[in-house]
C-alpha positions in Angstrom: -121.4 -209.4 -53.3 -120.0 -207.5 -56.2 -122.6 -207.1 -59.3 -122.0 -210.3 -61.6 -121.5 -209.1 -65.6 -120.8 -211.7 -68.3 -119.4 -210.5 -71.3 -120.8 -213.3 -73.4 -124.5 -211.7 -73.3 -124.7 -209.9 -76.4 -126.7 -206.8 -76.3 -129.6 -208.8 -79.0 -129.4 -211.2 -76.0 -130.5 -208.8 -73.6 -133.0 -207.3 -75.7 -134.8 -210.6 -76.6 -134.8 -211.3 -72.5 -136.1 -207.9 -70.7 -139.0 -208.4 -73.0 -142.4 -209.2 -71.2 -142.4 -212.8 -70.3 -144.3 -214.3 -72.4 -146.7 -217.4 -72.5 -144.7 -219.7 -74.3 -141.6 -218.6 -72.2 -143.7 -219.1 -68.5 -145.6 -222.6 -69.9 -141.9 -224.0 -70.8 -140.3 -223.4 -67.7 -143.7 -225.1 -65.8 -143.1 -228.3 -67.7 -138.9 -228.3 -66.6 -139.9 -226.8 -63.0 -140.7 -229.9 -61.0 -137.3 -231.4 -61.9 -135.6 -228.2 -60.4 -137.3 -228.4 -57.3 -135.3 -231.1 -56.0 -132.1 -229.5 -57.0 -129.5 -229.8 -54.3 -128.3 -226.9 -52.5 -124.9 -226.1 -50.2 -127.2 -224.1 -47.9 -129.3 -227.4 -46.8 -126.0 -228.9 -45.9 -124.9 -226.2 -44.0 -125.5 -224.0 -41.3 -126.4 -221.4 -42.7 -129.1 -220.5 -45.2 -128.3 -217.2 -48.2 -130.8 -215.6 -50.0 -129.1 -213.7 -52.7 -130.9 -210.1 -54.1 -130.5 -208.3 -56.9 -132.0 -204.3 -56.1 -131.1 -201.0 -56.9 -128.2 -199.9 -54.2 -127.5 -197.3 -57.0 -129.1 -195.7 -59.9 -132.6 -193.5 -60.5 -134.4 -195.7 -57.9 -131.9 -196.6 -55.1 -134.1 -194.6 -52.6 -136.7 -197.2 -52.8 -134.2 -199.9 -53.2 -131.7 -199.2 -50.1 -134.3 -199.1 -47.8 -136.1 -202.2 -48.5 -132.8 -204.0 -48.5 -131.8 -202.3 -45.3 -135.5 -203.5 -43.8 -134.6 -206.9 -44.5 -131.0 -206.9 -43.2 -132.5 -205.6 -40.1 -135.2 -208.4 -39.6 -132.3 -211.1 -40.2 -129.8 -209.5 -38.0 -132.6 -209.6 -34.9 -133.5 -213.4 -35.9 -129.9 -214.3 -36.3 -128.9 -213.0 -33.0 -132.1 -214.9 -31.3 -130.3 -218.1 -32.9 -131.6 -217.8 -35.8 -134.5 -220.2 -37.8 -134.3 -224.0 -35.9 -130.5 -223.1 -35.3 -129.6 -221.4 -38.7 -128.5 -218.1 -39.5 -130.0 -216.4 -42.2 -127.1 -214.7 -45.0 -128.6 -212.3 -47.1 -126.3 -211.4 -50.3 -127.1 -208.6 -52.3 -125.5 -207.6 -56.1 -126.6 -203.6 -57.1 -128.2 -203.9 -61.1 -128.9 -199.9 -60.6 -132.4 -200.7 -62.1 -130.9 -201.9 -64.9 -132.1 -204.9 -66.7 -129.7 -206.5 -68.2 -127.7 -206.2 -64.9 -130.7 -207.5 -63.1 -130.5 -210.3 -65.6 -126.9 -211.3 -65.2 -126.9 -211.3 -61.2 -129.6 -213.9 -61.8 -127.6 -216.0 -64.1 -124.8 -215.8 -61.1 -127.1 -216.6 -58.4 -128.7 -220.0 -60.2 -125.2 -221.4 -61.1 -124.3 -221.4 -57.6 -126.2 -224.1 -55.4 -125.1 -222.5 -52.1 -128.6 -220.1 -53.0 -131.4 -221.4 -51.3 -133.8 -219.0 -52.4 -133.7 -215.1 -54.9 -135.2 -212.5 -52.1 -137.3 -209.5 -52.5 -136.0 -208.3 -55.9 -136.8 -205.3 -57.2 -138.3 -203.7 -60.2 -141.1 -204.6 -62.6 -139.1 -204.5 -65.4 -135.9 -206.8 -63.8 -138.5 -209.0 -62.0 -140.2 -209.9 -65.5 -137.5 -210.7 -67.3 -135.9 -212.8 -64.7 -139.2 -214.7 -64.2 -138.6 -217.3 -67.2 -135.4 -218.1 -65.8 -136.2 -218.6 -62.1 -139.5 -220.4 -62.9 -137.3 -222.9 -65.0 -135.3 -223.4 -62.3 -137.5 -224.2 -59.2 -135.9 -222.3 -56.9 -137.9 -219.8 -54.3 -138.3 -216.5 -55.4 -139.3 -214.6 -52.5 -141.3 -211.6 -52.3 -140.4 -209.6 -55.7 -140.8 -205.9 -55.0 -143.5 -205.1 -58.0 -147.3 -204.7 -57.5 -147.4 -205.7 -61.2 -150.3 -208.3 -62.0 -147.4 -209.5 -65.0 -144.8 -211.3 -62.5 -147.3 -213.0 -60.9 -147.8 -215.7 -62.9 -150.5 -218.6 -62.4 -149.6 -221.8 -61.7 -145.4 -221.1 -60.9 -145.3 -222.6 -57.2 -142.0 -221.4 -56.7 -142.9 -217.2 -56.9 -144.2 -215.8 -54.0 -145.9 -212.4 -53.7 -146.3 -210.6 -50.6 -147.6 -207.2 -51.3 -150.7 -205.6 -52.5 -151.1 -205.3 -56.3 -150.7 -201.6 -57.9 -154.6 -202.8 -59.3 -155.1 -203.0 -55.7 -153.5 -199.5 -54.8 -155.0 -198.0 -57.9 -158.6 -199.3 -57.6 -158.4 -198.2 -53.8 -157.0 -194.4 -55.0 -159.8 -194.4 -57.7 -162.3 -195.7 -54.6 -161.5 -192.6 -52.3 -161.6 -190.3 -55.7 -165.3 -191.4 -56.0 -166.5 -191.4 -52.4 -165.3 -187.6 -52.2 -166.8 -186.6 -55.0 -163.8 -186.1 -57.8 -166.0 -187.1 -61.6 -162.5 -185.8 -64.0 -159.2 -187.6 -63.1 -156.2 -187.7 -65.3 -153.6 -189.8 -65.4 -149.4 -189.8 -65.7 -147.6 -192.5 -65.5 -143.8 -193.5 -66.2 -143.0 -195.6 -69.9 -141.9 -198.8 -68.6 -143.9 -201.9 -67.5 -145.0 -200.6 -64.1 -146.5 -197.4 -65.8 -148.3 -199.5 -68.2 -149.5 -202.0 -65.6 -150.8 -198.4 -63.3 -152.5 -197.3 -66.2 -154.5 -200.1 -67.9 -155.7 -200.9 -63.5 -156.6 -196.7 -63.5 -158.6 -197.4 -66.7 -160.3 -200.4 -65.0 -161.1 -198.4 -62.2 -162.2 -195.6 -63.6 -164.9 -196.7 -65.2 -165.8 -198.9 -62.5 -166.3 -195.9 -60.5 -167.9 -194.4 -63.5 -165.6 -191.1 -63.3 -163.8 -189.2 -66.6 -160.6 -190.0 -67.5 -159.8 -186.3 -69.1 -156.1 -187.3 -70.1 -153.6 -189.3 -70.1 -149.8 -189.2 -70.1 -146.2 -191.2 -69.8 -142.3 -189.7 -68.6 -139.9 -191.7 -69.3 -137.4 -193.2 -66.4 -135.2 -189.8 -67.1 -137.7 -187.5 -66.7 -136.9 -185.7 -69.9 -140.5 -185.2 -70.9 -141.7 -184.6 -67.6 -142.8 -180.6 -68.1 -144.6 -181.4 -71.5 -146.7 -184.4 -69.8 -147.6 -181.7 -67.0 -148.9 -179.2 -70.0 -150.7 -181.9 -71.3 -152.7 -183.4 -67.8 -153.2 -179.3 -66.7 -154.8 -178.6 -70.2 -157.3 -181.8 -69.5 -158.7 -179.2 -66.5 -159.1 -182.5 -64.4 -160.0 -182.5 -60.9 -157.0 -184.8 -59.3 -153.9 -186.6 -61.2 -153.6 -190.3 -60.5 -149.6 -190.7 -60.8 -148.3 -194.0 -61.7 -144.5 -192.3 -61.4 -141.6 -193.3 -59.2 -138.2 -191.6 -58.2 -137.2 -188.5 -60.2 -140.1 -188.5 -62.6 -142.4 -187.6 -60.0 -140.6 -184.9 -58.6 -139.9 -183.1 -62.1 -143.8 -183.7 -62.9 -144.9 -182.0 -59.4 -142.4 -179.2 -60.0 -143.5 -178.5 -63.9 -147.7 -179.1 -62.6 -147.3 -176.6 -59.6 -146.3 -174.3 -61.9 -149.3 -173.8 -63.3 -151.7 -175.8 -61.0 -150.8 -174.7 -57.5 -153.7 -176.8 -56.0 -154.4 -179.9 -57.8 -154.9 -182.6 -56.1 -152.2 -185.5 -56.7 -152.3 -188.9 -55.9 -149.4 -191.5 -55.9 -149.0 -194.9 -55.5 -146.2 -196.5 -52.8 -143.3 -197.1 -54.9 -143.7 -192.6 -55.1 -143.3 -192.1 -51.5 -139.5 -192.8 -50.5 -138.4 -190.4 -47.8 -135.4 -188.9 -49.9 -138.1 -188.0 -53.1 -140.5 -186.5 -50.5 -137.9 -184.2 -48.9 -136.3 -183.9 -52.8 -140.2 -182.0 -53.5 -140.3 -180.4 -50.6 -143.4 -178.1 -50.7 -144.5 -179.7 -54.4 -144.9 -182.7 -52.0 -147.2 -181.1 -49.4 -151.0 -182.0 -49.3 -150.5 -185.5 -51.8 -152.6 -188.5 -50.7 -150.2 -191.9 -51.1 -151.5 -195.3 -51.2 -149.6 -197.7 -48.4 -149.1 -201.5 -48.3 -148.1 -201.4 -45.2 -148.5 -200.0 -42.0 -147.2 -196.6 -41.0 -143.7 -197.5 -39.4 -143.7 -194.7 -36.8 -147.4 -196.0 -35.4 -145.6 -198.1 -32.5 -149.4 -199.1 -31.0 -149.1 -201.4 -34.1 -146.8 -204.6 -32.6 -145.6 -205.7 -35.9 -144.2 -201.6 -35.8 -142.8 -202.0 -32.5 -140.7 -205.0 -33.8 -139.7 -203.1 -36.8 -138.3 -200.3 -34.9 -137.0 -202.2 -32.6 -134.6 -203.9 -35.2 -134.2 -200.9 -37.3 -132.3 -199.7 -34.2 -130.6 -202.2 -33.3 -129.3 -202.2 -36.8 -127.7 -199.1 -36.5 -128.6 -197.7 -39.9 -128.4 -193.9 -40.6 -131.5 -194.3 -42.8 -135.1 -193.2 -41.5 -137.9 -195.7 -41.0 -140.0 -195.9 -43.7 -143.1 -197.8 -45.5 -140.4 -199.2 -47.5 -138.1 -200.4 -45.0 -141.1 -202.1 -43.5 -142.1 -203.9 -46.5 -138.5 -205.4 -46.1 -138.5 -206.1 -43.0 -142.5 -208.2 -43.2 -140.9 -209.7 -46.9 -137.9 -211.4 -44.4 -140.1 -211.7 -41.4 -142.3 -214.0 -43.6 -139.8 -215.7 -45.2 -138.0 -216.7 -41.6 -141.4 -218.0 -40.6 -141.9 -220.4 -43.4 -138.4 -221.5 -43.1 -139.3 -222.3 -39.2 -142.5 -224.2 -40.7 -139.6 -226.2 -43.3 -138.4 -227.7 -40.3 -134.9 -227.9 -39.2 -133.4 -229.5 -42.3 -135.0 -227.6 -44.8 -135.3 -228.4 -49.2 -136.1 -225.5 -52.0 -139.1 -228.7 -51.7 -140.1 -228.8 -48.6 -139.8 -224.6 -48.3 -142.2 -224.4 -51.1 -145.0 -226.4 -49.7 -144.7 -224.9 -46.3 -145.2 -221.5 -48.3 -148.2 -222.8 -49.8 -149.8 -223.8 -46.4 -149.1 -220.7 -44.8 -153.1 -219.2 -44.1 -153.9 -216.1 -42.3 -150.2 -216.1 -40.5 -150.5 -212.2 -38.2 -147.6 -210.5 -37.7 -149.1 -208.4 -35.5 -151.3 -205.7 -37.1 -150.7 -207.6 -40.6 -151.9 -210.6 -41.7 -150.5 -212.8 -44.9 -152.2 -215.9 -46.8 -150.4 -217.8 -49.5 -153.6 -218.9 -52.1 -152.7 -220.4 -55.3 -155.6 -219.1 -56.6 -154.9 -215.7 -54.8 -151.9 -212.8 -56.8 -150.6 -211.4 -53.5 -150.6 -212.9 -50.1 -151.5 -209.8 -48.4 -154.0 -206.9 -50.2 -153.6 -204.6 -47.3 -153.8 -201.2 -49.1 -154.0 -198.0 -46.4 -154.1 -194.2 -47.8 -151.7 -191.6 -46.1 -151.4 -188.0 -46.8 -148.0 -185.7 -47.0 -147.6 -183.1 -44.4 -145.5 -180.4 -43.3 -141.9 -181.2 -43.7 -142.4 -184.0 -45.4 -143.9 -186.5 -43.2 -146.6 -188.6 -43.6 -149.7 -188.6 -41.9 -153.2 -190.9 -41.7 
C-alpha cells in the first residue's frame, strides 16, 4: 500500500490533531463507539481478513519500525501457510508515515473509509498513536497492539485499543529498581522532546523517588539530534553515577558519542525502543557495556519455545534482517492477534473480535504469557534487563 496523503488537511488541521488527546476528544468518541462496533466490514464477508499499519518503513526511526513490521509478516506468513485462522488468511497492509504525524494521521483517515479493514495493527509511535487515538476510538474498530509503552494511548474505558507490551513506567521503574539494588544514589536523566521523552521522564521522576535516589539532572534532544552534545555537557556536569536515557534512534547515538567524550565509563541505561540492531552497530564501542530494558524475550535463546517459533518463521520468511527484540514483539503482537481471531470463531465481527479480546486470561505462548484486564494498561508487563557486549550483541 502506498502512503495515503489528502490535500484537503490544512497544516492548522494537523496541528490541532497531533496534539495529546485530550479528555473531551477520548469521552466523545466513547459515547459514538458502540454504534461503530457493529460497522460492517468486506473482510467478514470474505475470505480473507487485512489489518492495515501505519509504521515507519522510512525516516529517523525505520530501524525499530522495519523490523517489527517484518516480525509480524513473518508470524502471518507461517499461519497462512498452516491454513490460516478457522480457514482465513491473514493480509497485513502496511502505508510508511516516516514517523511523521500528520502522515500517520492521514493513513488512518484511508484505512477507516475503507470497510474491507477489519482491524489498525501494531502501529507505531507515541506521538502518531496519540493523535490517531480520537479517531479510531470514534470508530470502534480494533486497534491492535500500538507500538508505544506510553501510559497516554492507553486510555480507560476504549474497549476497542488493545495493548500488548510493557509500559515505559514499567521499563523505567524496573531500570530505576536495578539502579537501587546495586547501589547507584545520583542518576541523571536525558530524554528525547516529544511525548515518549516526556512520558520516560515524569515515570523516572516517579521512580526515583520511590527508590529514594538523586536525580542530579535532567535533559531533552530533540528527534534531530541537534542538541545532542550540549545535553551531554549538561548530564556530565550533574557528576551523576548512571544516565537513565529515555532516547531512541539517532539521538541516542549522538548523545553516547558527545558523553564518551568526556565520560568514558558512565554507566548508561536505555529503554527498548534504544536497542535496534542497526543503532547498536551505528555506536559501536559507545554502545559496549549499556544495560537495556527488554519486553520480550531474547530472540536468539531457542530453550525459550515461543523463540523457537519465532526463528522458525523468521526463516522461513526469508528476510535479510537479523532477529531481534523488536521483530519479536511483532511477531507475539500477530501471534496474539491470530489467537483471538481463532477464539472469534469462524465468521468473525469488529464485535465479536472485541469480546473475545477481552476474555483472553493468562493465554502462554510459550515462555510468555498475555492477559487482557480492562482494569489492567498492558496485557503483558514482562520487563527483562540485557546488557550490550562485544560487537554489539546483547547478552543476559
Amino acid at each position: 500500500m502506498t502512503p495515503i496523503s489528502d490535500p484537503r488537511l490544512s497544516p492548522a488541521a494537523c496541528g490541532l490533531l497531533t496534539n495529546t488527546v485530550s479528555r473531551r476528544a477520548v469521552l466523545g468518541a466513547l459515547a459514538a463507539a458502540p454504534l461503530a462496533f457493529h460497522a460492517p466490514t468486506r473482510a467478514q464477508d470474505s475470505g480473507t481478513i487485512r489489518l492495515a499499519q501505519s509504521t515507519a518503513l522510512s525516516g529517523p526511526l525505520a530501524d525499530l519500525g522495519q523490523p517489527v513490521h517484518q516480525g509480524a509478516k513473518a508470524c502471518f506468513a507461517a499461519i497462512n501457510a498452516k491454513g490460516g485462522v478457522n480457514g482465513r488468511n491473514i493480509e497485513l497492509t502496511v502505508a510508511d508515515d516516516g514517523y511523521d504525524t500528520a502522515r500517520a494521521l492521514a493513513n488512518v483517515k484511508g484505512f477507516l473509509a475503507d470497510s474491507g479493514n477489519f482491524a489498525i495493527f501494531n502501529c507505531f509511535g507515541t506521538p502518531m498513536v496519540e493523535a490517531m487515538l480520537p479517531q479510531v476510538i470514534a470508530s470502534g474498530i480494533p486497534f491492535f497492539a500500538p507500538f508505544s509503552g506510553a501510559l497516554s494511548v492507553r486510555p480507560k474505558n476504549a474497549r476497542n485499543v488493545f495493548n500488548i507490551r510493557a509500559s515505559y513506567a514499567d521499563e523505567t521503574e524496573q531500570l530505576v529498581q536495578h539502579l537501587a539494588t546495586i547501589g547507584i544514589k545520583r542518576v541523571a536523566v536525558v530524554c528525547q522532546n516529544n511525548s515518549f521523552g516526556k512520558d520516560v521522564a515524569n515515570a523516572a521522576k516517579r521512580s526515583i523517588a520511590k527508590y529514594n535516589l538523586t536525580e542530579t539532572a535532567t535533559a531533552t534532544i530533540e528527534n534531530n539530534a541537534i542538541d545532542a552534545a550540549a545535553a551531554a555537557a549538561k548530564i556530565a556536569a550533574s557528576h551523576p553515577e548512571a544516565v537513565l536515557l529515555g532516547l531512541a534512534g539517532k539521538p541516542t547515538i549522538e548523545f553516547a558519542r558527545s558523553i564518551r567524550m568526556t565520560s568514558k565509563s558512565l554507566p548508561l541505561y536505555a529503554l527498548s525502543v534504544m536497542g535496534s540492531t542497526a543503532t547498536l552497530k551505528t555506536m559501536g564501542a559507545n554502545a559496549t557495556g549499556m544495560t537495556i530494558s527488554q519486553i520480550v524475550p531474547l530472540p536468539t535463546n531457542s530453550i525459550v519455545p515461543l523463540v523457537r517459533d519465532f526463528l522458525a518463521a523468521w526463516k522461513a520468511s526469508g528476510t535479510a534482517l537479523e532477529p531481534s527484540h523488536l521483530a519479536l514483539e511483532g511477531y507475539v503482537n500477530a501471534r496474539v492477534f491470530a489467537e483471538i481471531l481463532r477464539r472469534a470463531g469462524r465468521n468473525p465481527t469488529r464485535s465479536s473480535f472485541i469480546d473475545s479480546a477481552w476474555n483472553l486470561k493468562h493465554y502462554d505462548l510459550g515462555g510468555f504469557e498475555v492477559s487482557f484486564n480492562e482494569g489492567s494498561p498492558s496485557a503483558s508487563r514482562y520487563v527483562d534487563l540485557t546488557m550490550v557486549g562485544p560487537n554489539s550483541h546483547l547478552i543476559r
